[in-house]
C-alpha positions as a Markdown table, in Angstrom:
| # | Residue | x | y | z |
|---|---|---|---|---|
| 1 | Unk | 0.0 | 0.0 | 0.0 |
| 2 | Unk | 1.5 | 3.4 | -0.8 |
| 3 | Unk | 1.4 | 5.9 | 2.3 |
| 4 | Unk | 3.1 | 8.9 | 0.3 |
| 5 | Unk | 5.7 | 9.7 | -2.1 |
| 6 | Unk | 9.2 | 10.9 | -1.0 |
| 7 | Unk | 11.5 | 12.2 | -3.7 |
| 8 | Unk | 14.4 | 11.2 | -1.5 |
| 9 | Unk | 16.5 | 8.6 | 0.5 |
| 10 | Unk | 17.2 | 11.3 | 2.4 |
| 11 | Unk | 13.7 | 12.8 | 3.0 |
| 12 | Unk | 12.3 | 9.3 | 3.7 |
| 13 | Unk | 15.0 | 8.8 | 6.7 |
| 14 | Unk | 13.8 | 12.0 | 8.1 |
| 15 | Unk | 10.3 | 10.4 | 8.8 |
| 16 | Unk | 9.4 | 9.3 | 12.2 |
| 17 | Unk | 9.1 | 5.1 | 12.6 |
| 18 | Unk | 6.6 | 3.1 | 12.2 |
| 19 | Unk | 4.5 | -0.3 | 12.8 |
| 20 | Unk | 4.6 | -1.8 | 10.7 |
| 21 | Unk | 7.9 | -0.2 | 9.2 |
| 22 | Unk | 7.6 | 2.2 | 6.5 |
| 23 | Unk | 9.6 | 1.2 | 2.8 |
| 24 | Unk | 11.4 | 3.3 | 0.4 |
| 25 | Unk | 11.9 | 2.0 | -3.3 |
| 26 | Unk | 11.6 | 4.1 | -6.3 |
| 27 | Unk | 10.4 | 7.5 | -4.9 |
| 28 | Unk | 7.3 | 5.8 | -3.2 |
| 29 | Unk | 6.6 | 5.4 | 0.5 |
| 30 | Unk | 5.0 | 2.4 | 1.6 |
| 31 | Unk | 3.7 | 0.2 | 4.6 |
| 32 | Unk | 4.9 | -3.5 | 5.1 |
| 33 | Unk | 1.8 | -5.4 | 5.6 |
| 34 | Unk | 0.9 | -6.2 | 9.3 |
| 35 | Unk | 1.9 | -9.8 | 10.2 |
| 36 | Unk | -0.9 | -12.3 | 11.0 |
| 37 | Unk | -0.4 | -15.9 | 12.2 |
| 38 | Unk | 0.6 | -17.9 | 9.6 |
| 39 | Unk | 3.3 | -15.2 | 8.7 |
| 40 | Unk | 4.6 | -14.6 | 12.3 |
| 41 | Unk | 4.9 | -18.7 | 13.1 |
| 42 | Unk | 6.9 | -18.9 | 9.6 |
| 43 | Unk | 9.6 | -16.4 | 10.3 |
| 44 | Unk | 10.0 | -17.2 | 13.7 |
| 45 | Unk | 10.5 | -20.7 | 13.0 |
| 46 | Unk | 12.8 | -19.3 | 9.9 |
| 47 | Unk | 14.5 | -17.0 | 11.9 |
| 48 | Unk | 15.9 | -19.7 | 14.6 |
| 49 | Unk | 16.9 | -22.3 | 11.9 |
| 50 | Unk | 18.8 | -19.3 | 10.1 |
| 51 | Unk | 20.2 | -18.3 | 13.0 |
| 52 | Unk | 21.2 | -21.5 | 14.3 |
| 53 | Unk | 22.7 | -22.4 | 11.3 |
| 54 | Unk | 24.2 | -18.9 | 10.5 |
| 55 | Unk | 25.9 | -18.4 | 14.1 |
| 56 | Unk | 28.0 | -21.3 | 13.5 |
| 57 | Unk | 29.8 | -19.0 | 10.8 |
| 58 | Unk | 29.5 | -16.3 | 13.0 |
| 59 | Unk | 26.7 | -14.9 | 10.5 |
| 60 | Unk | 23.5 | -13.1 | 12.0 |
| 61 | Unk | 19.4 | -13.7 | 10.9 |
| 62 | Unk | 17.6 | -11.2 | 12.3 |
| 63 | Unk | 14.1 | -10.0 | 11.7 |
| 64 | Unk | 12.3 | -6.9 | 10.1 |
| 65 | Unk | 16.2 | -4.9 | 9.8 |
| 66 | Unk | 16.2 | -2.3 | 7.9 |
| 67 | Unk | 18.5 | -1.9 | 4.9 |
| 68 | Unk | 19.1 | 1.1 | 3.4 |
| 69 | Unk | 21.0 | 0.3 | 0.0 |
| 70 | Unk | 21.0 | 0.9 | -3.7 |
| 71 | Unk | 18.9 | 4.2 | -3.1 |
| 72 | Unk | 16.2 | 2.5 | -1.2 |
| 73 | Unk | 15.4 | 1.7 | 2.6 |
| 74 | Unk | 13.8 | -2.0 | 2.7 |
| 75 | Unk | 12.7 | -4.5 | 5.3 |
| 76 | Unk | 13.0 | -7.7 | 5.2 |
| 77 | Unk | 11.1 | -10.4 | 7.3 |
| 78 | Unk | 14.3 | -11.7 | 7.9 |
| 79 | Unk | 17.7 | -10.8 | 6.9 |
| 80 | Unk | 20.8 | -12.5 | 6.9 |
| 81 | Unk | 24.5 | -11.2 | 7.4 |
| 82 | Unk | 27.5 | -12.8 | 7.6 |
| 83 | Unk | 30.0 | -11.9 | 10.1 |
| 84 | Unk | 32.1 | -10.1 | 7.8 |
| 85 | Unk | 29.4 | -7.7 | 7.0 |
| 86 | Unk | 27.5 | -7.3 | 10.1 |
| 87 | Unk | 28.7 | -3.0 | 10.5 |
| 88 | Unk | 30.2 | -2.8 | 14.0 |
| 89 | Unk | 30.1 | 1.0 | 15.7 |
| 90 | Unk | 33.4 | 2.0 | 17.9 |
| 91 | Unk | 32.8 | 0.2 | 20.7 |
| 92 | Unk | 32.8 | -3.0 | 18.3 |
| 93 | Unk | 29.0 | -3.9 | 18.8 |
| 94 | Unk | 26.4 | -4.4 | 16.2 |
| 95 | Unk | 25.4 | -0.4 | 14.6 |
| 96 | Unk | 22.2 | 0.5 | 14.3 |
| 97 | Unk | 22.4 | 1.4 | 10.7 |
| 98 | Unk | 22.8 | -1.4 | 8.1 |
| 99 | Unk | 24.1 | 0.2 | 5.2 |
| 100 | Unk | 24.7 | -3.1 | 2.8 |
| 101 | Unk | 22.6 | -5.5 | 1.7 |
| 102 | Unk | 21.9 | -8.6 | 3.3 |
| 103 | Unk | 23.8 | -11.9 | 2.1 |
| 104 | Unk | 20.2 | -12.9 | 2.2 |
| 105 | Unk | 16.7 | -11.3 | 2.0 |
| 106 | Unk | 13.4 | -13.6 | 3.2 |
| 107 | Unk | 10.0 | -12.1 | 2.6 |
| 108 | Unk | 7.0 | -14.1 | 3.5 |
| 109 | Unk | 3.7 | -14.4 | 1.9 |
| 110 | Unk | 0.5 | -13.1 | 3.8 |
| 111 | Unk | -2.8 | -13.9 | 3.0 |
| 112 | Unk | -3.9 | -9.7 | 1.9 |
| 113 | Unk | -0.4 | -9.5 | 0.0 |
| 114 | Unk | 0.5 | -9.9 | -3.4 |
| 115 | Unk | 2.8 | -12.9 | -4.2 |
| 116 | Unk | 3.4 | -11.4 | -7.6 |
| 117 | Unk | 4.4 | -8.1 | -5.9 |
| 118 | Unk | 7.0 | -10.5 | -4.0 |
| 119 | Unk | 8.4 | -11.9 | -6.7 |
| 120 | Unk | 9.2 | -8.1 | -7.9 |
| 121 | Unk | 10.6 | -7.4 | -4.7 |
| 122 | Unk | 12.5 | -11.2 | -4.6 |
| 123 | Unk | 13.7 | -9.9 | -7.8 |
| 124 | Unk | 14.9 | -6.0 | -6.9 |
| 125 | Unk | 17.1 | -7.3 | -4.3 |
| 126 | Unk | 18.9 | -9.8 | -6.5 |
| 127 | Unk | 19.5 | -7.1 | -8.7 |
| 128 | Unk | 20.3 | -4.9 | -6.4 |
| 129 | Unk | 23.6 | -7.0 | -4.7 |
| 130 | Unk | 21.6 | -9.3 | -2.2 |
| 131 | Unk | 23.1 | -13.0 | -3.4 |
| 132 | Unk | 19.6 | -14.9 | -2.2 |
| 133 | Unk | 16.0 | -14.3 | -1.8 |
| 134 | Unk | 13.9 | -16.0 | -0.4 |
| 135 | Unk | 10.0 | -16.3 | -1.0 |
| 136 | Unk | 7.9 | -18.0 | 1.3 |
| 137 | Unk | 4.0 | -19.0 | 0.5 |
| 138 | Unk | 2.0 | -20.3 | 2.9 |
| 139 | Unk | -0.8 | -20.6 | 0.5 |
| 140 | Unk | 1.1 | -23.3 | -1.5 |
| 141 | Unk | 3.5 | -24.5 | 0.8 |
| 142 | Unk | 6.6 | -23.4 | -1.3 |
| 143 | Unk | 10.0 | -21.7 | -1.1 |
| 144 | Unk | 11.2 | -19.8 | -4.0 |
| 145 | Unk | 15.1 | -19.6 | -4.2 |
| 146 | Unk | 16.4 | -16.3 | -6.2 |
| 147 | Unk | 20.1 | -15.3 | -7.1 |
| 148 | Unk | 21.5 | -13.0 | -9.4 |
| 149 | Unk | 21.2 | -13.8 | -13.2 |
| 150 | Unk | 19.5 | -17.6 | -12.7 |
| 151 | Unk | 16.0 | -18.2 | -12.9 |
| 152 | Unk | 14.0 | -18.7 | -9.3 |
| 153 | Unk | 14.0 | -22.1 | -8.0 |
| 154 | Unk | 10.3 | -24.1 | -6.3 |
| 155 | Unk | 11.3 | -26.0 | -3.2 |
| 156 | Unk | 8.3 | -28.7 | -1.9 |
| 157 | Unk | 7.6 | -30.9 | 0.1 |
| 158 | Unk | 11.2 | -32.8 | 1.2 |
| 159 | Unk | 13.6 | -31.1 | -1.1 |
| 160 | Unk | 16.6 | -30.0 | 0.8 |
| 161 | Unk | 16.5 | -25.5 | 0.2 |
| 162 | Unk | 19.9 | -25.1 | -1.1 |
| 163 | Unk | 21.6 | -21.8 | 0.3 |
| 164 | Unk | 25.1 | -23.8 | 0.1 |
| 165 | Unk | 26.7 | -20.6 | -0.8 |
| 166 | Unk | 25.9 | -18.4 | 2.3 |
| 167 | Unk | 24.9 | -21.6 | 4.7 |
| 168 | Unk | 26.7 | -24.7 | 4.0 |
| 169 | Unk | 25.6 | -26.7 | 7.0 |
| 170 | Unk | 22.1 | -25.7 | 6.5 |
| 171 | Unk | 19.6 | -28.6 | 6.4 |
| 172 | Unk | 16.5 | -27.4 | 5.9 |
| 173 | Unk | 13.1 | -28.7 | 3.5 |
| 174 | Unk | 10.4 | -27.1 | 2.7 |
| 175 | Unk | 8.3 | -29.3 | 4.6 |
| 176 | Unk | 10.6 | -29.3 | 7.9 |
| 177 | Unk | 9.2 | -24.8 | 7.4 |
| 178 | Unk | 5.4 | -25.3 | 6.9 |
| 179 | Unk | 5.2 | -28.4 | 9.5 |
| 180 | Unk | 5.2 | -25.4 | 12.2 |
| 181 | Unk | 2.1 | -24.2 | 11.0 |
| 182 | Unk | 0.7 | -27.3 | 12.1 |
| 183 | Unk | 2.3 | -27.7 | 15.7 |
């Protein structure tokens, strides 16, 4: 949903926060969609098999971060950094400002969004130096894999989501995600 338009990076980081957080991508303002249930047990199931996986490497997933990169300020539902490029302020913890983008970018399907409006967005941050995005659909129990300059890959069911480049020891399926919704 568009809130307003901003006709800067600049003006947008001037406006007061949020819930839920406020988006800038090509001029325009919007408002992430409010998480319902479905959405909320996905990434927090996500977020501690990322995470688990991810501190191992000293890597980071973290939720709902915002990104400021490539002339926009985005949001993730989960974002991924590895250590090497989680920005650090002078007394070496993590800064509040995340000026790169993530190593990868998760957004997750609710039921009043768009999934072809995700796939846009799955697609802007592959083009715009995120390695992996991820798109997660409730609705059809499915994990889309993006990278740069490759076409999107379906996981189902069993099949093992492949994010070897970022998360070698991850071992993660499809059905391991959605079988939360069910607990």
């Amino acid at each position: 949903m568009a809130v307003t338009a901003a006709h800067t990076l600049d003006e947008f980081l001037t406006l007061p926060e949020q819930k839920p957080a406020l988006e800038f991508v090509d001029g325009m303002v919007t408002q992430k969609v409010s998480p319902k249930g479905q959405h909320s047990v996905l990434q927090a199931t996500l977020l501690r098999l990322l995470d688990e996986a991810a501190r191992k490497h000293g890597a980071r997933a973290l939720p709902e971060l915002r990104a400021t990169f490539a002339g926009a300020a985005v949001v993730p539902d989960v974002s991924l950094y590895c250590q090497e490029r989680i920005p650090r302020d002078a007394q070496g913890r993590v800064a509040n400002d995340f000026l790169e983008p993530p190593d990868i970018a998760v957004e997750i399907a609710s039921s009043d969004q768009s999934v072809t409006g995700l796939v846009r967005r799955c697609l802007w941050y592959v083009g715009h130096g995120v390695p992996i995005a991820l798109l997660i659909d409730p609705v059809d129990e499915s994990v889309l894999v993006f990278r740069p300059d490759e076409p999107a890959v379906a996981y189902h069911g069993m099949q093992q989501i492949d994010l070897h480049e970022i998360l070698p020891d991850l071992d993660l399926s499809a059905e391991q995600l959605f079988t939360s919704l069910r607990a």
